[in-house]
C-alpha positions in Angstrom: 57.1 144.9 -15.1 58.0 142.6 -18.1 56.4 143.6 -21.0 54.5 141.5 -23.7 54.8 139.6 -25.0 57.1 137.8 -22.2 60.0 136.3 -23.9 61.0 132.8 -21.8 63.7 130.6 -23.1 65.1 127.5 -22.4 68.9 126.7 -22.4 71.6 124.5 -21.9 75.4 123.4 -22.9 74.4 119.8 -24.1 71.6 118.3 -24.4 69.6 115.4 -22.2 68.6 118.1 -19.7 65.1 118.4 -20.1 65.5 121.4 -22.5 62.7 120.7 -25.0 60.4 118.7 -22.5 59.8 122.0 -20.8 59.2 123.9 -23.6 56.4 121.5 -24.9 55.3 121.0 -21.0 55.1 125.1 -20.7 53.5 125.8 -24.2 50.7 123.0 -23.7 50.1 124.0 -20.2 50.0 127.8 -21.2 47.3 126.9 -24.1 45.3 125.3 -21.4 44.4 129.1 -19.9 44.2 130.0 -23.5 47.6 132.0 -23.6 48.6 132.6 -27.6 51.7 130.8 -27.5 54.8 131.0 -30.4 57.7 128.5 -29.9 60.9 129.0 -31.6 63.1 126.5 -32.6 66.4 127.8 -33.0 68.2 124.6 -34.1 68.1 124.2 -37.9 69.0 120.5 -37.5 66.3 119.2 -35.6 63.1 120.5 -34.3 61.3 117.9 -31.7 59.7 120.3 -30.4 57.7 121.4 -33.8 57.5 117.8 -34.6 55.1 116.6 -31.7 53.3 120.3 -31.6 52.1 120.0 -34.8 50.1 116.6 -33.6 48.2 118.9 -31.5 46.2 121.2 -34.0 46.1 123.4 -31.2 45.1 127.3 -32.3 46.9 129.1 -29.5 50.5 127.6 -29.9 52.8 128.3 -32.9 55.9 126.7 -34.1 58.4 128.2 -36.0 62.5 127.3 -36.9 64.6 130.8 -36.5 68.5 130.1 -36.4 70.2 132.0 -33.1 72.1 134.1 -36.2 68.7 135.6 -37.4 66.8 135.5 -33.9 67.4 138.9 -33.0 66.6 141.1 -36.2 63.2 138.4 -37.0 62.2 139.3 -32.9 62.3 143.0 -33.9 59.4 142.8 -36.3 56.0 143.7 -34.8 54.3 141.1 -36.6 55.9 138.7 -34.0 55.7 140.3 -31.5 51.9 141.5 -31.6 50.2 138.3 -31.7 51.6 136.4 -28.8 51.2 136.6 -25.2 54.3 134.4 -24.3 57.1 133.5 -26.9 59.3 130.2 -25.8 62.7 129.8 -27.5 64.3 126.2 -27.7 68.1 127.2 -27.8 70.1 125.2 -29.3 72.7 122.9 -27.3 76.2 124.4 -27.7 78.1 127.0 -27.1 79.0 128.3 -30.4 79.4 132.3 -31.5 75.5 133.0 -31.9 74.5 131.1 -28.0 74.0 134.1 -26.3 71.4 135.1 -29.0 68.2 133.3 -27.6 69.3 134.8 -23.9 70.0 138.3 -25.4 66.9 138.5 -26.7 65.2 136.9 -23.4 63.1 138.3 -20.2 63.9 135.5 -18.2 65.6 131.6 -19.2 65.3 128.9 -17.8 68.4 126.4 -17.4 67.0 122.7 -17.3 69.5 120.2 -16.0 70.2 116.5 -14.1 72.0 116.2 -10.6 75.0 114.6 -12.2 78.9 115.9 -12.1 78.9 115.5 -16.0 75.7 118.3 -15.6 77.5 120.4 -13.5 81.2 120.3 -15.2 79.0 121.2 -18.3 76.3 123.9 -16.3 79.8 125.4 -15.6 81.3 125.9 -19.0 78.1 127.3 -19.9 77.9 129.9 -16.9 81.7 131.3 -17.8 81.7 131.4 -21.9 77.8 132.1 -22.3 75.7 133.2 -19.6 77.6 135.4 -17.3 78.8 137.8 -20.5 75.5 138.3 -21.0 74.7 138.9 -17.7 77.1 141.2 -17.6 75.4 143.7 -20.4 71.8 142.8 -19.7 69.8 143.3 -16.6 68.4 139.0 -17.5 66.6 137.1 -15.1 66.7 133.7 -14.9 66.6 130.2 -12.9 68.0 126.5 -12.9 65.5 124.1 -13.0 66.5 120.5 -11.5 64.7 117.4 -13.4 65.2 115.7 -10.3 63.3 114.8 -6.9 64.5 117.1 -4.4 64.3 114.4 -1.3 67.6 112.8 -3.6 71.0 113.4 -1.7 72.5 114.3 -5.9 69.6 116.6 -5.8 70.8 118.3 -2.9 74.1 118.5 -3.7 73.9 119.6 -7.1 71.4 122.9 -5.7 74.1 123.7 -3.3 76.9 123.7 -5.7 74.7 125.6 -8.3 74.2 128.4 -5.7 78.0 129.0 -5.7 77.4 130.8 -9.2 75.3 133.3 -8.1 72.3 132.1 -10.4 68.8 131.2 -8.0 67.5 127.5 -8.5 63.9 127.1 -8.6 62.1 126.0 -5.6 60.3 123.2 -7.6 62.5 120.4 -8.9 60.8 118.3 -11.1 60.9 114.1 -10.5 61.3 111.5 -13.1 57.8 110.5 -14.5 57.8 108.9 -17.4 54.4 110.9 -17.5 56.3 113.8 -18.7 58.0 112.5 -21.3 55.6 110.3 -22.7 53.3 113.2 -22.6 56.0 115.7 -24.3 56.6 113.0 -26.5 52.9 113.4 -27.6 52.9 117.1 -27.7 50.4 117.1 -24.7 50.7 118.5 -21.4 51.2 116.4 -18.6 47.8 117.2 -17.5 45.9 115.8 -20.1 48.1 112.7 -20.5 47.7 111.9 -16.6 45.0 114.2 -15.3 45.1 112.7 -11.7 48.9 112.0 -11.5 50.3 113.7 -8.3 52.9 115.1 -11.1 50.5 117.3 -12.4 50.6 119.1 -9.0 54.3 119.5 -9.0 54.4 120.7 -12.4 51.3 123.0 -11.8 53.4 124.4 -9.2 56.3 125.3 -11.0 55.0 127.2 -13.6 53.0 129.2 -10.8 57.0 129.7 -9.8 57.9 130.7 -13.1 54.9 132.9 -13.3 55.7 135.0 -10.4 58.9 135.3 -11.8 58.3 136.7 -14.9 55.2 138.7 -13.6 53.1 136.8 -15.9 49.5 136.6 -14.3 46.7 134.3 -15.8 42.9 134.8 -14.8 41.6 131.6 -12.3 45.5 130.3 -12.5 44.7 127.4 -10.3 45.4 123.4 -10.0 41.8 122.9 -9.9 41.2 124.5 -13.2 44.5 123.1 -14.9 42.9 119.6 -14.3 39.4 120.6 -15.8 40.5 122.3 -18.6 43.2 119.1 -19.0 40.2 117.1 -19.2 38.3 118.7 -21.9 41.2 119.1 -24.3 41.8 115.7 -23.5 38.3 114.6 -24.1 38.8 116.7 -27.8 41.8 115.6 -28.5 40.3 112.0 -28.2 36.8 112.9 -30.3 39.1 114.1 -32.9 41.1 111.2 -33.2 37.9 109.2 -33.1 36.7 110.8 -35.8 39.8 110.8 -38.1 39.9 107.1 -37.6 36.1 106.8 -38.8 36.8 109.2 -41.5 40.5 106.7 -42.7 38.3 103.4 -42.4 35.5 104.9 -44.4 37.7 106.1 -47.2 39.5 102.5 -47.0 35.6 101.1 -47.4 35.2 103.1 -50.2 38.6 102.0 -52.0 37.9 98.5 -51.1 34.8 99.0 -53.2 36.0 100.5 -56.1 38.7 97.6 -56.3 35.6 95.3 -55.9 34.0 96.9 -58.9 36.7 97.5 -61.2 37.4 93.3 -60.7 33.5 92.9 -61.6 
């Protein structure tokens, strides 16, 4: 049995996968069942991810920036590791000396990519010079994810030829939706941004996959309560905007008014 804090990351060759989508899909979703969530950035270029997660004010998910050089020693310290129930790592896109960090340091990854031969020529590189070595010294589970729909004759293909590597490919493959993006673009979860989008369902049920995978079990875990519990952080999420907009046009009143005067 994993122990936790469970240690899921997300990587890939290039980018334009789906990498950082599913990060922000899995650490919204997770915060949903009220799972403290810390996501690490390990690009020190960018961090999309941090950028729309910080929108959120959410108490269960942190965002932090720790380069694949430093990952290993800052994941030793017990102050990270005590006050999390799931850590997701955003690895960065390339395959330079420090890639195999964010997988080193892993309990299970999660290899987001597009039915395409550009994908696969690239899925390949990444198997020989990254994740077999470390597959080699670690006992390291871990999965393909296709961002595709799996009735597509590319979708097909692509899980056959992915097989030939010995690595398993989820069951769910996950459909274009511009729900998902928009909705990662927000630093929501696709639940709240389309609560009764059949997507929701798909997505629901491939982090029940991932879930049995990485032996990570949540109380009441079911599509029912993803959608109701969707709903009331969306229906916060809303009030709060609400009321930061009152609170802006009030303090424009009261500028507007002191202008007022000071022209008296």
């Amino acid at each position: 049995m994993m122990k936790l804090p469970i240690k899921i990351s997300a990587v890939a060759q290039k980018g334009g996968g789906g990498k950082s989508t599913t990060i922000t899909q899995l650490a919204t979703c997770y915060s949903l069942f009220e799972q403290k969530v810390l996501v690490i950035n390990t690009d020190q270029h960018q961090d999309s991810v941090g950028d729309v997660l910080s929108k959120r004010n959410d108490p269960n998910i942190t965002c932090i920036t720790i380069s694949n050089k430093n990952l290993r020693n800052e994941l030793k310290k017990g102050s990270l590791l005590s006050n999390y129930d799931i850590i997701l790592i955003d690895g960065e896109g390339n395959m330079n000396e420090f890639s195999r960090v964010a997988l080193e340091v892993s309990d299970f990854f999660i290899l987001p990519m597009k039915p395409s031969q550009f994908d696969l020529n690239s899925y390949a590189r990444y198997m020989g010079s990254v994740i077999e070595p470390v597959l080699a010294s670690k006992d390291l589970k871990g999965a393909v994810l296709i961002n595709e729909d799996h009735k597509k004759v590319s979708t097909r293909e692509t899980i056959e030829a992915v097989k030939v590597f010995g690595i398993p490919v989820f069951d769910i493959t996950i459909p274009h939706s511009e729900y998902i993006s928009k909705a990662s673009g927000k630093g929501v979860s696709v639940a709240e941004f389309r609560t009764n989008d059949p997507i929701v369902d798909v997505y629901f049920n491939f982090i029940q996959e991932l879930n049995r995978s990485c032996e990570i079990k949540i109380q009441n875990f079911k599509v029912s309560e993803f959608r109701k519990r969707a709903l009331i952080q969306k229906s916060k999420i809303e009030r709060e905007k609400h009321a930061g907009g009152q609170s802006n046009q009030k303090k424009n009143h009261n500028r507007s008014s002191r202008s007022q005067t000071c022209e008296l």
